[in-house]
N, C-alpha and C positions, 0 to 999 in steps of 0.2 A: 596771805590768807590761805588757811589749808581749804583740803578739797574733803567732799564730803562721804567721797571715794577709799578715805585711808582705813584698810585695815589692821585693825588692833591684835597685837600678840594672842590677849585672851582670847580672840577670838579663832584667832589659828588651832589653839591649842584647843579648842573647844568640838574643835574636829576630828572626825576621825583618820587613821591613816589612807584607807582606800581614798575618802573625802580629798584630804590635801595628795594625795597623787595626782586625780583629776585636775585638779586645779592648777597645779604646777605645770601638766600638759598643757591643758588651755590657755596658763599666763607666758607658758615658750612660744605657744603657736601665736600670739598676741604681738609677743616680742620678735619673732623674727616679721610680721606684717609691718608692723611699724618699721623697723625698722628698713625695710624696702622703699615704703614709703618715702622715708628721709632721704633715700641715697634716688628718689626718682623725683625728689621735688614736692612730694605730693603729702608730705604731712602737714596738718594743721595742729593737732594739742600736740606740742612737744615737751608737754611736763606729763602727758602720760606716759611717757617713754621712761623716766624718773619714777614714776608712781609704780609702774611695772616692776622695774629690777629692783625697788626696794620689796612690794610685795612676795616676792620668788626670795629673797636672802628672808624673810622671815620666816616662811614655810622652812626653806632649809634650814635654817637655824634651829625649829622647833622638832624637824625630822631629829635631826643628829643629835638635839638631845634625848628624844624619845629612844634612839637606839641606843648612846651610851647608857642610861637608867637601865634597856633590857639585857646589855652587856654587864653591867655591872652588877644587876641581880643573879647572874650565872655562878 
């Protein structure tokens, strides 16, 4: 059953870059919490651990193309 937590490509893209900078901060700082968590026993949802690092590879994915498009309009 998915979660109702996933975000959508279009949505990534629908932001701005300062927008998904924050975000990327917040989803590391998420990511290294959990992950202490795990390594002290103390997590309980561990499919937001999953939910995390795929959110963070969409943002990136959506940076890196937003820079090659500015790269390649030079």
């Amino acid at each position: 059953m998915a979660s109702k937590n996933i975000v959508k490509a279009a949505d990534v893209r629908a932001k701005t870059d300062k927008e998904l900078e924050t975000r990327l901060g917040d989803l590391h700082k998420e990511q290294f919490n959990l992950r202490f968590q795990k390594a002290t026993g103390q997590l309980a949802n561990t499919a937001r651990v999953d939910h995390i690092r795929k959110e963070i590879a969409k943002i990136n994915t959506v940076v890196g193309q937003r820079q090659r498009a500015a790269t390649k309009g030079k």
